[in-house]
N, CA, C and O atoms as a GROMACS GRO file, in nm:
protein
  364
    1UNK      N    1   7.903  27.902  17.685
    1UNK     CA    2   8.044  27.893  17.718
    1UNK      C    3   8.120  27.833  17.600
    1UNK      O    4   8.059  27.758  17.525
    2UNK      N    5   8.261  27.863  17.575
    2UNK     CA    6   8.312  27.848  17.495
    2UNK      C    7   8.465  27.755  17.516
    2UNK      O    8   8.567  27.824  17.507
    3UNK      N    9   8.483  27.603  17.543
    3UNK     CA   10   8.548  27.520  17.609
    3UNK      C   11   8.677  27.515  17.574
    3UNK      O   12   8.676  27.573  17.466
    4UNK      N   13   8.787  27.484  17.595
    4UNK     CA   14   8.928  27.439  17.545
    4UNK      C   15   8.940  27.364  17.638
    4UNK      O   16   8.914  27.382  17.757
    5UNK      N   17   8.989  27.255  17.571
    5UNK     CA   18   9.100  27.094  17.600
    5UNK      C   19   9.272  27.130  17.562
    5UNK      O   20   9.317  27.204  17.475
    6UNK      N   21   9.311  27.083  17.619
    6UNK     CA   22   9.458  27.081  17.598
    6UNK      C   23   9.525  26.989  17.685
    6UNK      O   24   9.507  26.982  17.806
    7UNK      N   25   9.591  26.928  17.627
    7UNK     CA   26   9.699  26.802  17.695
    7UNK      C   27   9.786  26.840  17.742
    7UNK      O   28   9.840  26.932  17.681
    8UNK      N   29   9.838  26.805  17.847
    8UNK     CA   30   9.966  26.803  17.906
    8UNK      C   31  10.047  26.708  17.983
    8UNK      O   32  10.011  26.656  18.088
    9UNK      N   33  10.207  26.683  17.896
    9UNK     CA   34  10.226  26.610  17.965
    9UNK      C   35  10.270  26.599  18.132
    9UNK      O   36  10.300  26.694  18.204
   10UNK      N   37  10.266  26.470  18.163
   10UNK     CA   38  10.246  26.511  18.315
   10UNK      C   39  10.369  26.614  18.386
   10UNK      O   40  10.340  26.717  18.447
   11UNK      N   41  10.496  26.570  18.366
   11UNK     CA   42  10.597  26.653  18.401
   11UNK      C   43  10.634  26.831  18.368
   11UNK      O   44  10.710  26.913  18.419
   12UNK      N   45  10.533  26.832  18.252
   12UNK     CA   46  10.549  26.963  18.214
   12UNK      C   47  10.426  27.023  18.276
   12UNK      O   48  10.432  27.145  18.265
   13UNK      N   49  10.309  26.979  18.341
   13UNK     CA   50  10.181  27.080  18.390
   13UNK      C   51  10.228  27.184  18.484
   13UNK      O   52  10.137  27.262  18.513
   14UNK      N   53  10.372  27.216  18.558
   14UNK     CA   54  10.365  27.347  18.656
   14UNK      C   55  10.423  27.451  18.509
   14UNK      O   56  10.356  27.550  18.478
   15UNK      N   57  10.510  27.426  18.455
   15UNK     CA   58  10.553  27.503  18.346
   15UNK      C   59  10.430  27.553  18.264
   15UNK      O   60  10.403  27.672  18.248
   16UNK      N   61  10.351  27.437  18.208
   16UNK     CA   62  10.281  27.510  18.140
   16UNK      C   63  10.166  27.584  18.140
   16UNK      O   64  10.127  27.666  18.057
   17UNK      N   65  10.082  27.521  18.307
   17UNK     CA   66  10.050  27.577  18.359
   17UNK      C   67  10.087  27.764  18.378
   17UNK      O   68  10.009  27.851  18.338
   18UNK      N   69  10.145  27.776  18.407
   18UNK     CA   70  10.238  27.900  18.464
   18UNK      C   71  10.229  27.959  18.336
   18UNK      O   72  10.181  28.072  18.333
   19UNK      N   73  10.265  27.907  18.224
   19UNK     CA   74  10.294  27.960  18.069
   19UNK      C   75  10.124  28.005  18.019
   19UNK      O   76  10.095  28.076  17.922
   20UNK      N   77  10.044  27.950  18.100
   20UNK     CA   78   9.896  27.968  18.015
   20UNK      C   79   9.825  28.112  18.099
   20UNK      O   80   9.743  28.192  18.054
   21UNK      N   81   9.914  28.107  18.281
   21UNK     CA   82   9.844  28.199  18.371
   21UNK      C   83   9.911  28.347  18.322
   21UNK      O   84   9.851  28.451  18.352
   22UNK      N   85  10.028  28.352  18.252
   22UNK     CA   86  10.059  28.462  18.210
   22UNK      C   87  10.051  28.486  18.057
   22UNK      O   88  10.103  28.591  18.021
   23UNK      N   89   9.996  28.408  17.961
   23UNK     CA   90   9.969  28.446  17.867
   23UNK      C   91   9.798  28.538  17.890
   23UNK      O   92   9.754  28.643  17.843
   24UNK      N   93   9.746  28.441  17.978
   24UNK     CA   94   9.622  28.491  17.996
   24UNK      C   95   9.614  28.636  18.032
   24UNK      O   96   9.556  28.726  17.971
   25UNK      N   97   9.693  28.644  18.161
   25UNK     CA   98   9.728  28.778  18.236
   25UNK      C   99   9.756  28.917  18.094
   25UNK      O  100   9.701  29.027  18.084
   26UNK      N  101   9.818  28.879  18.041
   26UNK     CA  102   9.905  28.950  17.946
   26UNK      C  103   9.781  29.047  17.848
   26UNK      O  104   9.796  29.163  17.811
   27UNK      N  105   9.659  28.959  17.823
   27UNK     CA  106   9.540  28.964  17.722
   27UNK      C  107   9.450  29.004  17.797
   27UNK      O  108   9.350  29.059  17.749
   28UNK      N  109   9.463  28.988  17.926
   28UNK     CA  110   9.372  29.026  18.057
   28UNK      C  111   9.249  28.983  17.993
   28UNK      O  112   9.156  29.060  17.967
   29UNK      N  113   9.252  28.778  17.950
   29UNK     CA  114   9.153  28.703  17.932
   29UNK      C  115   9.109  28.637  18.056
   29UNK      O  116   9.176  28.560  18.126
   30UNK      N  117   8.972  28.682  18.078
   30UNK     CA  118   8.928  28.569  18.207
   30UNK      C  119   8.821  28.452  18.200
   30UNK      O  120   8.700  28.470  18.190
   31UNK      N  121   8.888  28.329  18.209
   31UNK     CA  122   8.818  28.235  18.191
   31UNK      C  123   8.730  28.254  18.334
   31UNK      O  124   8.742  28.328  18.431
   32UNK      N  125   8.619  28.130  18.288
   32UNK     CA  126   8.540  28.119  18.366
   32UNK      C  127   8.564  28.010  18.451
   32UNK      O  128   8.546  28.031  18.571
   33UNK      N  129   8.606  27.880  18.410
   33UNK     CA  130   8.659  27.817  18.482
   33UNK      C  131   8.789  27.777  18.399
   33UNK      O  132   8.821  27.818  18.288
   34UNK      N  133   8.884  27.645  18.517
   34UNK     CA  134   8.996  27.631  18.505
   34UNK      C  135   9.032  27.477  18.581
   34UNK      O  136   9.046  27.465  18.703
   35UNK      N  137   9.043  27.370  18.489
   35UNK     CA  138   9.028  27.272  18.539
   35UNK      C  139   9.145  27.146  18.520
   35UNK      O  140   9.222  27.185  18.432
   36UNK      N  141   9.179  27.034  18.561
   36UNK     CA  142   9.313  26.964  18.537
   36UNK      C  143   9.205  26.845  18.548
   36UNK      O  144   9.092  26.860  18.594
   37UNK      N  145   9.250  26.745  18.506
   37UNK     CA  146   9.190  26.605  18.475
   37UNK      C  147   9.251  26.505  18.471
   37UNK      O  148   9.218  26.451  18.365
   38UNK      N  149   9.356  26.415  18.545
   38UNK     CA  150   9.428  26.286  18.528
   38UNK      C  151   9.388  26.184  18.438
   38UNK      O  152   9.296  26.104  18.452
   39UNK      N  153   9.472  26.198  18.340
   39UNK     CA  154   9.435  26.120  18.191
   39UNK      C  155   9.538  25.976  18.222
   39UNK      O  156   9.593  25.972  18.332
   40UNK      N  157   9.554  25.900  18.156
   40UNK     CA  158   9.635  25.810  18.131
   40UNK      C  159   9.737  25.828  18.059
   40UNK      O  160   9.818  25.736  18.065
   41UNK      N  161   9.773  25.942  17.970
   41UNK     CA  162   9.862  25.972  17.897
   41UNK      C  163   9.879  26.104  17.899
   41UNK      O  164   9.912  26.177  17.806
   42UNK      N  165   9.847  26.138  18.043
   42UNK     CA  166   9.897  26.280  18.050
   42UNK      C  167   9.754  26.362  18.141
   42UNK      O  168   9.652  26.302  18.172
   43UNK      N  169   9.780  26.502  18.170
   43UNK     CA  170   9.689  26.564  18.242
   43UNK      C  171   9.650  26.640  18.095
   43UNK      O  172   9.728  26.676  18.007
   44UNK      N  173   9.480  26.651  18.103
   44UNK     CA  174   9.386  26.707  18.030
   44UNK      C  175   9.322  26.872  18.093
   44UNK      O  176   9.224  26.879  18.167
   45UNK      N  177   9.390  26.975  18.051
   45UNK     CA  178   9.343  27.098  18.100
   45UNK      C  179   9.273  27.136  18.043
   45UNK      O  180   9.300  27.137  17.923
   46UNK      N  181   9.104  27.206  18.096
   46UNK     CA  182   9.037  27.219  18.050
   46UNK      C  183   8.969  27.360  18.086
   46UNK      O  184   8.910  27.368  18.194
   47UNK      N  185   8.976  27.514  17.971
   47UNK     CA  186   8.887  27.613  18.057
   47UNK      C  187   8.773  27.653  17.946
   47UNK      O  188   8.733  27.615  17.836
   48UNK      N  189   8.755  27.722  18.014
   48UNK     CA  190   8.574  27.747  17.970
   48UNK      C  191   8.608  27.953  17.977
   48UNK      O  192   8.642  28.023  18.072
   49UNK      N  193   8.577  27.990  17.830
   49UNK     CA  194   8.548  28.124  17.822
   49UNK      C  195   8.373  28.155  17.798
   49UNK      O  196   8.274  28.084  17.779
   50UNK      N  197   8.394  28.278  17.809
   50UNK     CA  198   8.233  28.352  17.768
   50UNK      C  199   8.249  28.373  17.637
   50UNK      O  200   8.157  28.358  17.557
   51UNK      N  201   8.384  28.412  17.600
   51UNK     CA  202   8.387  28.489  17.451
   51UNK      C  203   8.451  28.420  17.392
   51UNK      O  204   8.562  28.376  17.422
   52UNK      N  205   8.372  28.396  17.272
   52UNK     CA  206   8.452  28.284  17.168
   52UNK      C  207   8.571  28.331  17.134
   52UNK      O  208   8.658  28.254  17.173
   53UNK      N  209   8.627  28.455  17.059
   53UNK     CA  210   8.777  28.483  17.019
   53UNK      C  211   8.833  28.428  17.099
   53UNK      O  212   8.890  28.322  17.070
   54UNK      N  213   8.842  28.496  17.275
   54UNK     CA  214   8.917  28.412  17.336
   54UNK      C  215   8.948  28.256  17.377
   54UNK      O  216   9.044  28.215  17.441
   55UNK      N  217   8.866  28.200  17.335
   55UNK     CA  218   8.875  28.064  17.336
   55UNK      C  219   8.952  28.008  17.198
   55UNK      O  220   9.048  27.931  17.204
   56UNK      N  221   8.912  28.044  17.110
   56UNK     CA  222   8.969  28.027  16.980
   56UNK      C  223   9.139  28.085  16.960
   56UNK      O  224   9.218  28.030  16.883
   57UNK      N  225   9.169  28.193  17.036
   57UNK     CA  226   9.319  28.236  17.038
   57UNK      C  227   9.414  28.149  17.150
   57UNK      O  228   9.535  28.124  17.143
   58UNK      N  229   9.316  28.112  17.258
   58UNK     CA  230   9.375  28.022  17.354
   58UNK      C  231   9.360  27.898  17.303
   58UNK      O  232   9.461  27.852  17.356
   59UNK      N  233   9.312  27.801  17.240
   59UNK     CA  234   9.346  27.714  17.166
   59UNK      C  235   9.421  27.704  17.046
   59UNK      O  236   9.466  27.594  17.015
   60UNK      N  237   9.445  27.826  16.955
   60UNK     CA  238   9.526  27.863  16.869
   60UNK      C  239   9.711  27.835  16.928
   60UNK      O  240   9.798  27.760  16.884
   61UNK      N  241   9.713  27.913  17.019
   61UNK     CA  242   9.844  27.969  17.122
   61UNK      C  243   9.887  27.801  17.204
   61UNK      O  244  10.002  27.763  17.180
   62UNK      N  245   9.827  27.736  17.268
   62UNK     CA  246   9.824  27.649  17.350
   62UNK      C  247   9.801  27.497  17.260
   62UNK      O  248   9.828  27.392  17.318
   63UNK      N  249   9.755  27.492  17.132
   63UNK     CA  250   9.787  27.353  17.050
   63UNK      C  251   9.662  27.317  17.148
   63UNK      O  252   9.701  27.250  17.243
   64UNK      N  253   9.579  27.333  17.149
   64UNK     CA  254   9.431  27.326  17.205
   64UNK      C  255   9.339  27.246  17.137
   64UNK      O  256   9.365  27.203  17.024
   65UNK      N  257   9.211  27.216  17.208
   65UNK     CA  258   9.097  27.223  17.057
   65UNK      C  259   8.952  27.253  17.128
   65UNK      O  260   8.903  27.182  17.215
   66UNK      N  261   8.911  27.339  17.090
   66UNK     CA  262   8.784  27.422  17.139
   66UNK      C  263   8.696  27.288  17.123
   66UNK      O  264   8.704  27.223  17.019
   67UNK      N  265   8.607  27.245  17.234
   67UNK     CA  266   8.475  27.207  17.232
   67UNK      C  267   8.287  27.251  17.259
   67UNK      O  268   8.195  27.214  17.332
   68UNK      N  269   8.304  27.323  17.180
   68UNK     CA  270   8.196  27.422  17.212
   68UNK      C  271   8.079  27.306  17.196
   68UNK      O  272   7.977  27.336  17.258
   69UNK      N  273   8.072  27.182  17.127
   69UNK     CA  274   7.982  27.139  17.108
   69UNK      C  275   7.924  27.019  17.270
   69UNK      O  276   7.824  26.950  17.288
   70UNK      N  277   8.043  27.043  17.351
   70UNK     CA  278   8.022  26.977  17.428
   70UNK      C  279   7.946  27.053  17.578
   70UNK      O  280   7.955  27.174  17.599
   71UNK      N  281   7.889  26.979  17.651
   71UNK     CA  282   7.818  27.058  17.754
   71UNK      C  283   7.946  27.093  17.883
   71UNK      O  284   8.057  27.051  17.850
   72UNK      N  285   7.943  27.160  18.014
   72UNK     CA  286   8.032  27.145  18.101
   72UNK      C  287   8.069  27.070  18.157
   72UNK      O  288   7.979  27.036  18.234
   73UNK      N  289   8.185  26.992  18.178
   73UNK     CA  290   8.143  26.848  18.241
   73UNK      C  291   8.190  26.709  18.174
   73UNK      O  292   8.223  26.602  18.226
   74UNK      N  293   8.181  26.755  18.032
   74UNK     CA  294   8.160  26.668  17.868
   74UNK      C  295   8.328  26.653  17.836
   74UNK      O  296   8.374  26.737  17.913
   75UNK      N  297   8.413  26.609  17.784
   75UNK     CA  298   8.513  26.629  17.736
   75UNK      C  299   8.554  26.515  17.626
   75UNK      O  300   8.470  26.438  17.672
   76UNK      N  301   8.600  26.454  17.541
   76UNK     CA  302   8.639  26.410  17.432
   76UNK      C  303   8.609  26.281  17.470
   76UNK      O  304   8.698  26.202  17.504
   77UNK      N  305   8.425  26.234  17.464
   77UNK     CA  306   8.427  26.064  17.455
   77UNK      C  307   8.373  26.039  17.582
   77UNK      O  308   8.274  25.966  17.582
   78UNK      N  309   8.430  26.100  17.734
   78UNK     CA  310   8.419  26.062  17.837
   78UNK      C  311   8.324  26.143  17.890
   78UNK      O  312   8.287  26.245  17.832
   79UNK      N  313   8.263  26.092  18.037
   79UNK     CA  314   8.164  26.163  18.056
   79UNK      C  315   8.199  26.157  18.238
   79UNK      O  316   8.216  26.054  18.303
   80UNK      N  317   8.202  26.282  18.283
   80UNK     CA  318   8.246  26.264  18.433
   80UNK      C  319   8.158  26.244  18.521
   80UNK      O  320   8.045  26.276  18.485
   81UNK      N  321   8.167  26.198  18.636
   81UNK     CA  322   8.049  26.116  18.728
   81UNK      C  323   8.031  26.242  18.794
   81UNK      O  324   8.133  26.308  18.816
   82UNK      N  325   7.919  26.288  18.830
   82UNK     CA  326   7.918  26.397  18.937
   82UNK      C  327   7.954  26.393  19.056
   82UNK      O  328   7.990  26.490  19.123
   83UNK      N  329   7.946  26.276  19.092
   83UNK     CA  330   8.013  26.248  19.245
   83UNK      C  331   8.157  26.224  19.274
   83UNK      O  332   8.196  26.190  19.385
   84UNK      N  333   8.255  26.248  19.146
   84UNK     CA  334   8.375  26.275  19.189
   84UNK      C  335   8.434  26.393  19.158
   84UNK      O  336   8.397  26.444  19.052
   85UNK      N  337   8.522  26.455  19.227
   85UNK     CA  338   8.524  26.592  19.207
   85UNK      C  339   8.640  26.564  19.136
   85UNK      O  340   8.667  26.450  19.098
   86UNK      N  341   8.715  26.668  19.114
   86UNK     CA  342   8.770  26.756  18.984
   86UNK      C  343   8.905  26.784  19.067
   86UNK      O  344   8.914  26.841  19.176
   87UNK      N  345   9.013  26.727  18.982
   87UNK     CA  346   9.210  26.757  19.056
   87UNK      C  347   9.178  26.897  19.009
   87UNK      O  348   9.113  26.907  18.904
   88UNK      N  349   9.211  26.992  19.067
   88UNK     CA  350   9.283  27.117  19.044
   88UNK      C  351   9.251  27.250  18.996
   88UNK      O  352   9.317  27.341  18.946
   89UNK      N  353   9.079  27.226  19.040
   89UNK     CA  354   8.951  27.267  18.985
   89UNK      C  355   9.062  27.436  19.045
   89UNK      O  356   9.117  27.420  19.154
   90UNK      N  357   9.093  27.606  18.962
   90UNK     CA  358   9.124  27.696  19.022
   90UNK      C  359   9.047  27.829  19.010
   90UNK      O  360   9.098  27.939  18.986
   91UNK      N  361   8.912  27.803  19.032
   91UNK     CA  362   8.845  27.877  19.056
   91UNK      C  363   8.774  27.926  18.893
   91UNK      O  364   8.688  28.014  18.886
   0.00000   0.00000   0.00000
């Protein structure tokens, strides 16, 4: 899998949200997953492709940063407990 991080601040996640579901639509890119994360300085969106270009153009487009080196789960430093689930996990 091929990961992207991207920040958002909190007031802007339905906008940009919305801005990422139709860029995607547009490229008819389908992530594999699609995830939101309550940061302290904002919500941390996080999806997961199969195909690297697309991960690399969606972090290109979106001010992103691909973590391919990290496992699922893994994200910049932190490490999530399995026993708490996931804000906004969309399939």
């Amino acid at each position: 899998m091929y990961g992207v991080d991207v920040r958002v601040q909190q007031g802007e996640l339905s906008r940009k949200m919305s801005e990422m579901r139709i860029w995607l639509d547009e490229r008819r890119f389908e992530p594999s997953t699609f995830s939101c994360h309550d940061e302290s300085c904002g919500v941390l969106v996080s999806v997961e492709f199969r195909i690297a270009q697309e991960a690399e153009a969606f972090a290109e487009r979106f001010d992103g940063r691909t973590n391919n080196r990290f496992p699922t789960g893994v994200y910049e430093g932190s490490v999530r407990d399995p026993g708490v689930s996931s804000y906004g996990v969309v399939g």
